[in-house]
N, C-alpha and C positions, 0 to 999 in steps of 0.2 A: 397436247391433244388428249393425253390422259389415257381410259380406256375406248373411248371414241363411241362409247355405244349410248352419252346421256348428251343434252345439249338442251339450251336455254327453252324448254318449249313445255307445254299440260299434255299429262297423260288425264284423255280426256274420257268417261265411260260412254260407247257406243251406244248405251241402249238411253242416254239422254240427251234430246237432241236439242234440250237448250241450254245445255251447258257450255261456258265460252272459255277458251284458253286463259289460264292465268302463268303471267309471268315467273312466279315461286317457284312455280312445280314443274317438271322436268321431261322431258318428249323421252321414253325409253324402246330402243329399237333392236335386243336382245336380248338375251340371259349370259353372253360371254362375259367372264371375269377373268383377270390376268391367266389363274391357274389351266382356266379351259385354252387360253390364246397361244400360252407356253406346251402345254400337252398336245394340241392340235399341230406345234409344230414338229415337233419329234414326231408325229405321228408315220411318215413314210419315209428316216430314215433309214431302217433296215433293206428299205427297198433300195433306195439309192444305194448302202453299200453291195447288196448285190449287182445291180446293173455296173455298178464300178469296176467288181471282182469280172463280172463279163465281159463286159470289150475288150479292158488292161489286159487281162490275164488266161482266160480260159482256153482258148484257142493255144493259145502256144504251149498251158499245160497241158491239154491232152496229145496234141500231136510232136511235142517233142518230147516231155518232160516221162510221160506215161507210154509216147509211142502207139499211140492207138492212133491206127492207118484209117478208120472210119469217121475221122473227128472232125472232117467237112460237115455230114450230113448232123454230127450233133449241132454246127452252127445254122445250119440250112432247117433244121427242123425249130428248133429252137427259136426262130425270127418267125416262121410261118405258123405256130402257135403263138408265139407274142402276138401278131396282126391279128390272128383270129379273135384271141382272148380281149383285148379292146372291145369291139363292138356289140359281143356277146354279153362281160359284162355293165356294159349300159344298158341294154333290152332288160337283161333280167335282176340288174337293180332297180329299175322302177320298176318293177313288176307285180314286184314281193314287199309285202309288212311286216313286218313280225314288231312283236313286245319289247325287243330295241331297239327297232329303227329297223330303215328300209336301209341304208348301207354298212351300219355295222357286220352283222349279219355276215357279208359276203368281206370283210375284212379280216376277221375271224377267222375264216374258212382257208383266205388268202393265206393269213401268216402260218399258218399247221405244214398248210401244200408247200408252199414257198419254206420252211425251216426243211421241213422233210423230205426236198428234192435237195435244193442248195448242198447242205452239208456232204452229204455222202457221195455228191460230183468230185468234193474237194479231200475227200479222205480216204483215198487209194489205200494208206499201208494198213489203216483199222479191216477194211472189207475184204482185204486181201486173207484175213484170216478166219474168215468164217462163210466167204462167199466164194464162187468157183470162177474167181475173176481173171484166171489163167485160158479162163474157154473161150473163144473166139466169138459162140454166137451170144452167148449171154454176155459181153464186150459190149458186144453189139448193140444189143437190148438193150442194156444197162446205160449207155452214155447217148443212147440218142431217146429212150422214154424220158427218163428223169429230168434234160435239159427243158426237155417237151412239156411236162406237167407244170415245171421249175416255171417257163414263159408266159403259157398260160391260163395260170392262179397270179405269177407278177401281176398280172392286167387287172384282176379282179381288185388288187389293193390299190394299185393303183386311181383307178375309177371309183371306186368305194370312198377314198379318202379326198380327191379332189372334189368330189362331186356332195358333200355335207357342206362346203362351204356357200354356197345358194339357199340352204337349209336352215341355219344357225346365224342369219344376220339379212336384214334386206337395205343394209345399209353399203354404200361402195369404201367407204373407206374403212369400215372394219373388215369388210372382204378385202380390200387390196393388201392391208395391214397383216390376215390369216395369210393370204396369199406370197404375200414377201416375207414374213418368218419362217413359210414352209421350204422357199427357194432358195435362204440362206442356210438352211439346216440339209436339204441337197448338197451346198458347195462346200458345209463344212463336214459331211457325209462323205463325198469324192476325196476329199481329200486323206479325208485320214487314213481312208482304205491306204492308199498311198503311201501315205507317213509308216502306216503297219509295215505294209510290205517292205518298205526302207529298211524299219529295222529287225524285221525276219530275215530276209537276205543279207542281215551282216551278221546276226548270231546264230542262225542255225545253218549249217552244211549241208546238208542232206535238201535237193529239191523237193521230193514228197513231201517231208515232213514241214518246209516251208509252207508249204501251200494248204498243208490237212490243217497246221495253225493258223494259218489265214483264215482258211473255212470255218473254224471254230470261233477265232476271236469274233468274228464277223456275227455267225450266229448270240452268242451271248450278249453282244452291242446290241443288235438289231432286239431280240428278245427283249431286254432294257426299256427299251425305248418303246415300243408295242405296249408293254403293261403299264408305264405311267401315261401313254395315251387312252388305254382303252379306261383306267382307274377314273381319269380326267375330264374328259370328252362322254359327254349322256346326249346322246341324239337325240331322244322323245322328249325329255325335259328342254332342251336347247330348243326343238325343229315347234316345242308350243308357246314359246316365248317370242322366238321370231313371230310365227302366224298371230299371237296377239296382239304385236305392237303393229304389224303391219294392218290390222283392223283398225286402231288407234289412228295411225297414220291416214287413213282415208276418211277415216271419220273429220280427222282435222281437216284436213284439204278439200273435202267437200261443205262444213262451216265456212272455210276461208274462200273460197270462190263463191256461193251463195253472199255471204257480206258485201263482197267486189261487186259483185252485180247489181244488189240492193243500192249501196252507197251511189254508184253509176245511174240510176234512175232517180233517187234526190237530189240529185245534185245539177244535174240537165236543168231546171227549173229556170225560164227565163232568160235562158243565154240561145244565142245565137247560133246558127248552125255551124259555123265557121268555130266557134267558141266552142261549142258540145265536140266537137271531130278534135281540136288539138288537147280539152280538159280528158278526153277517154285516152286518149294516144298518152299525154304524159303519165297521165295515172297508171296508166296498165303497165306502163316504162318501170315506173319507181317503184309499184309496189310489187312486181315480179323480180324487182332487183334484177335484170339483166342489162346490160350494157349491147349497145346494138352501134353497127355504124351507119352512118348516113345512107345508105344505097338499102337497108334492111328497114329501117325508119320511114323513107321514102315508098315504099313497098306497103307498108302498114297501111302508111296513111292514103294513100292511093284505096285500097281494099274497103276502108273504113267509108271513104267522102263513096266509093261504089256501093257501098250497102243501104249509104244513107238515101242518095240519089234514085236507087232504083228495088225501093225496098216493096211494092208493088209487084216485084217478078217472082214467081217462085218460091219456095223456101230451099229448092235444092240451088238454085242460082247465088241465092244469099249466100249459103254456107259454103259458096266454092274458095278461099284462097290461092293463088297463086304462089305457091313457094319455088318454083324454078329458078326465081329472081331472088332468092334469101341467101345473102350471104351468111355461112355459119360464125356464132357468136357467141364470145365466151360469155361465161355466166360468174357476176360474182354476189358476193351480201352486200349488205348496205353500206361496210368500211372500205370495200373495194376490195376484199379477199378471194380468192377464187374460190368456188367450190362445188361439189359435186353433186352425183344425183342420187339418189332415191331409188334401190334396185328393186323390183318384185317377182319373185317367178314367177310361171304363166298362169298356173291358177289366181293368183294375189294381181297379175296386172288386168287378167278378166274382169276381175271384181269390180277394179279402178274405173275401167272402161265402161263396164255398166253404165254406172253411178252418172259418170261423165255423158254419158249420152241420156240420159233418165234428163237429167240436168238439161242440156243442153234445149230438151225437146219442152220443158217446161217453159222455158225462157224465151222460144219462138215464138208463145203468145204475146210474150212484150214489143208490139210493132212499134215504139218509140222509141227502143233500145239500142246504142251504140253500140255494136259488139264488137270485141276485137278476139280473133279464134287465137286459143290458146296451141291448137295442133301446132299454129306457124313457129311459138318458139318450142314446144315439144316435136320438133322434125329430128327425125334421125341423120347420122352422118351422112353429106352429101359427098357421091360418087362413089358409094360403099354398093355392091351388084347385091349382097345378101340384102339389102332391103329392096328390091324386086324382083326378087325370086317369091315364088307364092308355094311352089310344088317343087322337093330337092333333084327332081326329072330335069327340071331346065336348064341346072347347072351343065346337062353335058351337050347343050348348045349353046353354049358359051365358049369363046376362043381362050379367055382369060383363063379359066376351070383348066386347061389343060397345061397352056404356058406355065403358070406359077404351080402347078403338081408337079412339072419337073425341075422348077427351082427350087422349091421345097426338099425335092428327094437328091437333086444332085448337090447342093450344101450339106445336105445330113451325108449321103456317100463322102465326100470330102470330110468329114471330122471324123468318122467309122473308120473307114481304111487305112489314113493315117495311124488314128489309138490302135487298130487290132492289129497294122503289120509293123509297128514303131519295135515292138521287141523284136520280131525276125531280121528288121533291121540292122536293130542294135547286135545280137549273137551272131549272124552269118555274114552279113556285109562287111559292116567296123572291125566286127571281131572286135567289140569293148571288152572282152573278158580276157581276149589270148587267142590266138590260134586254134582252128576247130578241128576236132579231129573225128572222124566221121565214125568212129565207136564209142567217143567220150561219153559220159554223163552228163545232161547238159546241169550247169550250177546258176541258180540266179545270185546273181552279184549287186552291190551296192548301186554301181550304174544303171542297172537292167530297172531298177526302181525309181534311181534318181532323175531321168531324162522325161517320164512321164510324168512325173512330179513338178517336174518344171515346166511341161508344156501347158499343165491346167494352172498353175501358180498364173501363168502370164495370159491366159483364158481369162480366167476370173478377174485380173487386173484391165485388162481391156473390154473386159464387159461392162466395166463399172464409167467407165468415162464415154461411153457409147452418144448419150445423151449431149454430151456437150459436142460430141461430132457431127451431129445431125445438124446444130443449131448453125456450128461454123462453119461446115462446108458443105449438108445435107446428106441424105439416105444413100441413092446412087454414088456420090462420091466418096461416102465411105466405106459403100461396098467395094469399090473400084480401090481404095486403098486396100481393101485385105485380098483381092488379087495379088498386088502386087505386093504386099508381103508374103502371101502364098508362093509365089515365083521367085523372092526374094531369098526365103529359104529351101523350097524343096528343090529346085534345081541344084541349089549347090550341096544336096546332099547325095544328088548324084553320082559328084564326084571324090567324095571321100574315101579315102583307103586306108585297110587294115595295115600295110606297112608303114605307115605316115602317121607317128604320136601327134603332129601338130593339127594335121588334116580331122587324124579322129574325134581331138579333143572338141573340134569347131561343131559338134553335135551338141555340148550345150547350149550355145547364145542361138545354135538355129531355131532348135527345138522350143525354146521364148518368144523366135519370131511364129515360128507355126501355129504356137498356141492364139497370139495373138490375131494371127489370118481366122483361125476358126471359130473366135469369138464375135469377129467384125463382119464375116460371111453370114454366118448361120442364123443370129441374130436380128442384122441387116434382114436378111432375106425371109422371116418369119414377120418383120415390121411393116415388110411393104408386100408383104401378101395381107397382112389383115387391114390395110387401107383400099385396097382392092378389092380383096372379098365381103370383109368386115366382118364383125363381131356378132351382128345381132342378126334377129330374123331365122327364122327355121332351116332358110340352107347355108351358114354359117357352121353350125355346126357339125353338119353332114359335110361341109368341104374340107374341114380339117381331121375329121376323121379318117375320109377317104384317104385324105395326103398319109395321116401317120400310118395306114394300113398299108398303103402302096411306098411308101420310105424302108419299115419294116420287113420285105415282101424281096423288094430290090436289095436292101443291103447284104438278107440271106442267101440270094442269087450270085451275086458279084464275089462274098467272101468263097462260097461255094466251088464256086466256078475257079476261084487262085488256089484256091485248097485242092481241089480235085488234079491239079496240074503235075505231070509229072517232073518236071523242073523242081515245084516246091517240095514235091516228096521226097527229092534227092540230094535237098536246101541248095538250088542253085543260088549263090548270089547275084548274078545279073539277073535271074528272073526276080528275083525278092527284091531290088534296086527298083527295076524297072515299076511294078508293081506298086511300091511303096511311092515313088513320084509319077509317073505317067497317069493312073488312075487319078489320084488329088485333083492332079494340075488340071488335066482333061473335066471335072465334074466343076469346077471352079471356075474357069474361062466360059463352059457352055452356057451357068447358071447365069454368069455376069453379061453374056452376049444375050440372053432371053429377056434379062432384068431389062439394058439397055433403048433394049425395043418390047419392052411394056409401057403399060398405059397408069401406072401407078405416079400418082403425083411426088415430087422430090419435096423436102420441106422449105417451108419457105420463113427465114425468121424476119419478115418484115410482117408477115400477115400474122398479126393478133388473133383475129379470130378462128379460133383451132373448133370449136364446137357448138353445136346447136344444143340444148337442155332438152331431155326426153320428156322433161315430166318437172314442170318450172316452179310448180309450187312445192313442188318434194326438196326441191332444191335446198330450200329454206331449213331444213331437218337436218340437215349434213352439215357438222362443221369442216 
């Protein structure tokens, strides 16, 4: 595939309208070169290892490691700014322009706030020397602002950096390509945090200073990785490259639909009506290169012999379609390759749309004209509610809108409480370390690192075969698998005990199966909320936001609420037991019993046709 962004087509100049594609020269759909593709993916590492250092870790340093009795409300506030800061930064990155782009700008800003909160959460013994970190109310201050600012400037990077990619390509598969380098540099981000700490907790003794190194290596990585993005990555030069190919592109698509139509009027000549209805049907077949089945064909030509028949009524009769009866249809080129579409964002699909209807209204005066409506193969995914939403108000008369907000948030509770109470576990329940002594020091040890290391090693392993589960035994059935690898493992972590080496040790192979539960749930269940909700359309957007707000919102409630408890203040082990599997198992079963009795279709690998093409002649642009 290359760099994905040239492909066999003429860049052609818009402002001459009888210029015609030549073969030679080459359809260009950005300014990405490898260097920008590689820089854009480092781009939101630093973030990811802070979110990592988060769940893993923080929680348990502050309230055992530092013994700060307030260290609930830093997770409590900390989540209720994350949520805020999301939506905030959306409004007010599109808001704003500046001289380098509309999301640089607040990525900038992101990495300063986000270095200079992070750090000095994690560097107790430096502050302790110059700051009056012995006073209770500045404790106070100090561990629930910082987390606070820390969450919400996160959001603003966050948003800032996903949200250039619609910007920098209007192509799908060099978006899915930025898209999937940026999700592997997350997984190799998660990790290393990890690997770090593995081996902090075996060469240094001292917990503080474990941790103020953590905070440090963290920042100078992440630091790293920020300046060969920002060196890499030019959003004005990149966001006028996109907007000019994406001119290019309609420029072509409307010569090549103008030709189809012309040729369709010479060609009628002398043939029969019976003859004119099947020469437009095949033609419009081949040279949109879509593949259709019999019952969509059927459909067509039914619409086409009604056009022809009753072309005397109307013009808003003419142009009606019936697509209720379309079954979705994949799209491939002429060798029988699959291939994709053609993205615009809404400015750039305005445009399109125009054009298309400019068109469209010209070509009414041709009353001897076979038409066949191109909307019927550009229909969006059928059974997806966000293409009938018009106003994002309606979402919350929808039964769906609420069912799958709490599938969404009780699968994310289930991978949360797990990662954040997996080391209260491990030190007070197991007692992986020794015997706890309720004045000790606490010491993280090689285990306290290695358990969570392996619960994502087996994450990311079962994320990665996801696709081939769908195909063999479908969506619901493979959520319904990592139920019961969920029950498989946390139940019997139930029963493990600090006097029993053999019992203890059985916290590795579980802690493999857990990870795998939460790979198979959380995923599963973000897959079949976007077959539900779907992707496109104005309240799509607004429904996954809402979900991440009210996820965010919830899990600082819940960690809150076990944090605040006086059992955990006194490290009860049954409560920390209890806690660590009753909460999973509980978000896990409910999500799977809601999934159950939703209306989300399971997959089905006999049906071929997975999609309908939004936009059929773009199709042709995308290798």
């Amino acid at each position: 595939m290359g760099q994905g962004n040239k492909i066999e087509e003429s860049l052609i100049d818009p402002q001459n309208e009888n210029e015609q594609p030549q073969k030679s020269q080459r359809m260009i759909f950005d300014g990405l070169t490898p260097k920008v593709y590689w820089g854009y993916s480092v781009g939101h590492v630093f973030n990811d290892l802070c979110a990592s250092a988060w769940f893993n870790f923080l929680l348990f340093y502050f309230s055992k490691v530092l013994k700060f009795e307030n260290s609930s409300y830093s997770m409590l506030f900390g989540q209720i700014f994350d949520a805020l800061g999301t939506p905030s930064a959306g409004i007010l990155s599109d808001k704003y322009n500046t001289r380098i782009g509309k999301r640089i700008p607040w990525y900038i800003l992101s990495y300063i706030f986000v270095l200079l909160t992070f750090v000095p959460m994690w560097c107790y013994p430096i502050l302790n020397t110059f700051l009056p970190m012995d006073n209770d109310n500045f404790r106070n201050f100090f561990y629930i602002f910082f987390p606070s600012i820390f969450n919400f400037t996160w959001a603003f990077g966050y948003i800032a950096h996903i949200s250039l990619v619609p910007s920098m390509t209007c192509s799908r598969v060099n978006r899915d390509t930025l898209n999937a380098r940026r999700n592997t540099f997350t997984f190799i981000a998660q990790m290393l945090l990890l690997l770090i700490a593995l081996l902090l907790f075996q060469i240094i003794d001292t917990s503080e200073q474990q941790f103020q190194a953590l905070g440090l290596i963290v920042a100078v990585i992440g630091s790293v990785c920020t300046v060969i993005f920002l060196l890499t990555v030019k959003e004005v030069p990149l966001t006028k490259a996109c907007d000019e190919a994406v001119k290019n592109i309609k420029h072509v698509l409307k010569l090549r639909e103008g030709d189809k139509r012309q040729s369709l009027l010479l060609e009628d000549g002398g043939k029969t009506k019976q003859e004119k209805i099947n020469q437009a049907s095949s033609h419009h077949e081949s040279e949109q290169s879509v593949v259709l089945n019999s019952k969509t064909k059927e459909v067509i030509e039914n619409q086409i012999k009604g056009s022809q028949e009753n072309k005397m009524k109307s013009e808003e009769e003419n142009d009606q379609i019936d697509t209720s009866q379309v079954e979705e249809a994949e799209v491939f080129d002429k060798y029988g390759n699959k291939i994709d579409d053609v993205i615009f964002n809404k400015d750039q699909q305005e445009g399109y749309n125009k054009f298309e209807d400019d068109e469209e209204d010209e070509n009414q005066q041709n009353n001897g004209q076979v038409k066949v409506k191109a909307s019927v193969l550009r229909g969006s995914r059928v059974g997806s509610l966000s293409e009938s939403i018009v106003n994002w108000k309606q979402w919350f008369k929808e039964k769906q809108f609420y069912q799958y907000g709490l599938v969404f948030m009780l699968a994310r509770l289930f991978c949360n409480v797990v990662t954040t109470m997996m080391n209260f576990y491990l030190y007070y329940v197991i007692q992986i370390n020794g015997e706890v002594q309720e004045d000790d020091e606490v010491k993280m040890t090689f285990s306290l690192a290695l358990v969570p290391l392996l619960l994502y090693i087996s994450s990311v392993g079962a994320s990665s075969i996801l696709n081939l589960l769908y195909q063999k035994i479908g969506r619901k059935k493979t959520y319904t698998l990592g139920v019961v690898l969920m029950l498989a493992s946390l139940i019997p972590m139930g029963f493990l005990q600090a006097d029993n080496s053999f019992l203890k040790n059985l916290i590795y192979p579980l802690a493999l199966v857990v990870g795998a539960a939460q790979a198979l749930q959380l995923n599963t269940a973000i897959n079949l909320i976007s077959e539900v909700i779907g992707l496109r359309g104005a309240g799509g957007a607004f429904v996954f936001g809402a979900y991440s707000f009210l996820d965010k919102l919830m899990t600082g409630i819940v960690l809150f609420a076990i944090t605040e408890s006086s059992y955990y203040k006194n490290n009860n082990p049954t409560f920390i037991r209890l806690v660590t599997v009753v909460i999973p198992c509980a978000s896990g079963l409910l999500a799977w019993i809601l999934i159950l009795f939703g209306q989300a279709k399971d997959y089905d690998p006999k049906n071929k046709n997975a999609r309908i093409s939004r936009m059929s002649l773009g199709d042709e642009f995308v290798q």
